[in-house]
DSSP file (Angstrom, degrees, kcal/mol; ACC not computed):
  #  RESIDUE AA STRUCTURE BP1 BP2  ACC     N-H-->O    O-->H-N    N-H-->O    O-->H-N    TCO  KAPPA ALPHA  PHI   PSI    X-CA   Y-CA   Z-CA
    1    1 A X              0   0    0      0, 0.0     5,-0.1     0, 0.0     0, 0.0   0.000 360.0 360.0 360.0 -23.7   14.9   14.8   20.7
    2    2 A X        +     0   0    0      1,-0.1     0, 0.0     3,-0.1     0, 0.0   0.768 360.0  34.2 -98.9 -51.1   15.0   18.4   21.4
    3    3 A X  S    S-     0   0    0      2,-0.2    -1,-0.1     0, 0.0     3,-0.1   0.617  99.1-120.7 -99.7  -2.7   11.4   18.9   21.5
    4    4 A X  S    S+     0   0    0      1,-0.3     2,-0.2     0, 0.0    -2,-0.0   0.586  83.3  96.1  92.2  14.2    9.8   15.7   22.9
    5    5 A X  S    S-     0   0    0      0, 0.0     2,-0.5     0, 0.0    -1,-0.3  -0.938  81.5-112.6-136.8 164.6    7.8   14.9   20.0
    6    6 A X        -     0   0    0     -2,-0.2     5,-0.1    -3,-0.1     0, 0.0  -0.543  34.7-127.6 -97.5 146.1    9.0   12.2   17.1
    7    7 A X     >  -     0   0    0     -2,-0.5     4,-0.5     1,-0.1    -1,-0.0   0.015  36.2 -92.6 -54.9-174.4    9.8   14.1   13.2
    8    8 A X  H  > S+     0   0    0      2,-0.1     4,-1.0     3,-0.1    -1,-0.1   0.584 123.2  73.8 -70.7 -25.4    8.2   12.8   10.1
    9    9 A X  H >> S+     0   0    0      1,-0.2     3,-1.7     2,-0.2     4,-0.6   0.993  96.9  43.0 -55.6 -64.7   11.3   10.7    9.8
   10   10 A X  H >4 S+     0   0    0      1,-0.3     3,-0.7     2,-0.2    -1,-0.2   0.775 110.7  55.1 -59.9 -24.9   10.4    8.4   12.5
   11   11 A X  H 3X S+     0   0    0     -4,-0.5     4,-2.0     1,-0.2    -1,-0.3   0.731 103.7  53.9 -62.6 -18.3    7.2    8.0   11.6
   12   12 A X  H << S+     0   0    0     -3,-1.7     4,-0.3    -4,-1.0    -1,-0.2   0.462 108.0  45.3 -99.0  -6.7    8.0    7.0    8.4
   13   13 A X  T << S+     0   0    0     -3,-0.7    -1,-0.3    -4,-0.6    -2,-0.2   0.258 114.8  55.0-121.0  -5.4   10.3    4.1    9.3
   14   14 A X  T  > S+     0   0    0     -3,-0.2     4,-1.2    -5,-0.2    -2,-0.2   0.860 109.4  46.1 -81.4 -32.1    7.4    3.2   11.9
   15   15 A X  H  X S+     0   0    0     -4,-2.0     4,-1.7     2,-0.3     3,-0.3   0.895 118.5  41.0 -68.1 -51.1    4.9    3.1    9.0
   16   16 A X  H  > S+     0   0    0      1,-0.3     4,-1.8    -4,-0.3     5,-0.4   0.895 112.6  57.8 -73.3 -35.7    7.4    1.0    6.7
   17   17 A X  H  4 S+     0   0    0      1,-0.2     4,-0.4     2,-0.2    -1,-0.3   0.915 113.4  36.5 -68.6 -37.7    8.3   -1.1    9.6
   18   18 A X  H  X S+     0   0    0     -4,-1.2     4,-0.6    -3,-0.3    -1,-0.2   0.633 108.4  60.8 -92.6 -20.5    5.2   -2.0   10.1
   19   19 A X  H  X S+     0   0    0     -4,-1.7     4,-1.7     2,-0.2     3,-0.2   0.788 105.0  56.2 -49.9 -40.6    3.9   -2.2    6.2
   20   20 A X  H  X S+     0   0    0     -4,-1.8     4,-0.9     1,-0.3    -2,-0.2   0.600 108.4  46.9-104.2 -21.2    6.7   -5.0    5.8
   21   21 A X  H  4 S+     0   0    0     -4,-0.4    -1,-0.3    -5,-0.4     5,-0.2   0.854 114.4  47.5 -81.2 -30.1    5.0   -7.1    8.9
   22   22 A X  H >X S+     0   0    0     -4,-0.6     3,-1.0    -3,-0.2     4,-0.9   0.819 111.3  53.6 -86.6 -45.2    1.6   -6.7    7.4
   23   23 A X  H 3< S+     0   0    0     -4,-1.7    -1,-0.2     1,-0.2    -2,-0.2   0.903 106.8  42.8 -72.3 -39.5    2.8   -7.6    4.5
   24   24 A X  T 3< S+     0   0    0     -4,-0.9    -1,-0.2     2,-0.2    -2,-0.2   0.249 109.6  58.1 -81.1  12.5    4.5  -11.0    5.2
   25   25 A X  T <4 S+     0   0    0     -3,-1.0    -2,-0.2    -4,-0.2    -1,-0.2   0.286 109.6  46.5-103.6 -34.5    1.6  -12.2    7.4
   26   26 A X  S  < S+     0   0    0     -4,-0.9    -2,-0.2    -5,-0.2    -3,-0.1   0.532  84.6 134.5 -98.8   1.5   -0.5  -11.6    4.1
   27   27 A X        -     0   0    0      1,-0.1     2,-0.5    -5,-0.1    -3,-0.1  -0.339  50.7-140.5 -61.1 147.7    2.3  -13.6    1.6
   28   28 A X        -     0   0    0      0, 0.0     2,-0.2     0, 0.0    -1,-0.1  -0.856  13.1-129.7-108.4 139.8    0.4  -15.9   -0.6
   29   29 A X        -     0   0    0     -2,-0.5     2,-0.2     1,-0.1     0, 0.0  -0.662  30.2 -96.6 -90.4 140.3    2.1  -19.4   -1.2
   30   30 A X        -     0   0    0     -2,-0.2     2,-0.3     1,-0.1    -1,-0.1  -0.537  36.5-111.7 -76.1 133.6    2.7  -20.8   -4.7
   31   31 A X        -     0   0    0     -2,-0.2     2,-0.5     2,-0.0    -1,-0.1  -0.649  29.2-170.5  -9.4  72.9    0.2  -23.4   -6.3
   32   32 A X        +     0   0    0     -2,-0.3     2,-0.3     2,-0.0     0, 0.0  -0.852  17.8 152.1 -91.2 137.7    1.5  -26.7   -6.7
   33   33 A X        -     0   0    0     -2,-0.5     3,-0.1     1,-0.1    -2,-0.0  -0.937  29.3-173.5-143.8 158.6   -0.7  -29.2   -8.9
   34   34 A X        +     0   0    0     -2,-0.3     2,-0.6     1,-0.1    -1,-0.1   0.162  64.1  95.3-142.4  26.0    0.3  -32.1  -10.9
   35   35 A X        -     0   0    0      7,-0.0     2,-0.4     3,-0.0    -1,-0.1  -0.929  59.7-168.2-115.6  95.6   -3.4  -32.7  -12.3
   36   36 A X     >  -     0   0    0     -2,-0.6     4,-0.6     5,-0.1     3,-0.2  -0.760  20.9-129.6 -73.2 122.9   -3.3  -31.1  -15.3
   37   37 A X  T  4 S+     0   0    0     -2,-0.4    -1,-0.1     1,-0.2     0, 0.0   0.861  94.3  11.9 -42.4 -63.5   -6.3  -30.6  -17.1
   38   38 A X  T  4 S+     0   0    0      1,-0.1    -1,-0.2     3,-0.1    -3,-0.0   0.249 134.5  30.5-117.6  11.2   -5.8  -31.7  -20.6
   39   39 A X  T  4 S-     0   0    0     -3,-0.2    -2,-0.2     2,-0.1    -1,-0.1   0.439  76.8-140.8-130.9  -3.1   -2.2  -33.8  -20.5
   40   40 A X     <  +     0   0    0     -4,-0.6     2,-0.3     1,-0.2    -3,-0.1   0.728  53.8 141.3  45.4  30.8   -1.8  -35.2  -17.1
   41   41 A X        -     0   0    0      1,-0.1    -1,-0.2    -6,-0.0     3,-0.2  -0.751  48.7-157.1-108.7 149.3    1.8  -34.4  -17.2
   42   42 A X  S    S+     0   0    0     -2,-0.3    -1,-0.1     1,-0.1    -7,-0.0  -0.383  84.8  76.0-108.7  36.5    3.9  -33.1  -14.2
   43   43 A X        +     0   0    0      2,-0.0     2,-1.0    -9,-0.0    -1,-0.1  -0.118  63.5 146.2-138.0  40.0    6.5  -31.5  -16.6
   44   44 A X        -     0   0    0     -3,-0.2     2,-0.4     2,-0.0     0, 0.0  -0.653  29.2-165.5 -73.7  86.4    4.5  -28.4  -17.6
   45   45 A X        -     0   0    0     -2,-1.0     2,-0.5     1,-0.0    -2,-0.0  -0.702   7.7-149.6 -89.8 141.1    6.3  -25.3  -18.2
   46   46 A X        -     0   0    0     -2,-0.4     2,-0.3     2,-0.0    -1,-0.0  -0.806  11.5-172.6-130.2 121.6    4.4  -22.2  -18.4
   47   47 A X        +     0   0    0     -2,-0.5    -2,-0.0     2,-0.0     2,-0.0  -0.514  52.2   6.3 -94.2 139.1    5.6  -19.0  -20.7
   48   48 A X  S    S-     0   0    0     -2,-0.3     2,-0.3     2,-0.0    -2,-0.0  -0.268  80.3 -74.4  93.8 172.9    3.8  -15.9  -20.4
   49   49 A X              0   0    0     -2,-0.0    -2,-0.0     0, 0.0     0, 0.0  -0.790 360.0 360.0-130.7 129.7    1.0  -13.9  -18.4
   50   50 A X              0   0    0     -2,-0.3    -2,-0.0     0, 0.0     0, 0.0   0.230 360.0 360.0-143.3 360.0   -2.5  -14.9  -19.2
């Protein structure tokens, strides 16, 4: 304010402010299917990381 030029502070809440737009432009939407390969069922729960 003092000196007419902005801190690291402000940058750093322009940078995040602007990460968090970039970032919700780029959300990817969940995958709904109900054609299941090898059961044809639409009550398919899935455990785990593959």
């Amino acid at each position: 304010m003092f000196r007419g030029v902005k801190c690291i502070h402000i940058y750093a809440v322009e940078f995040s402010l602007e990460l968090c737009k970039t970032v919700e432009v780029m959300r990817i939407e969940q995958i709904v299917t109900t054609d299941y390969k090898y059961c044809r069922s639409e009550n398919v729960v899935k455990d785990g990381i593959r």
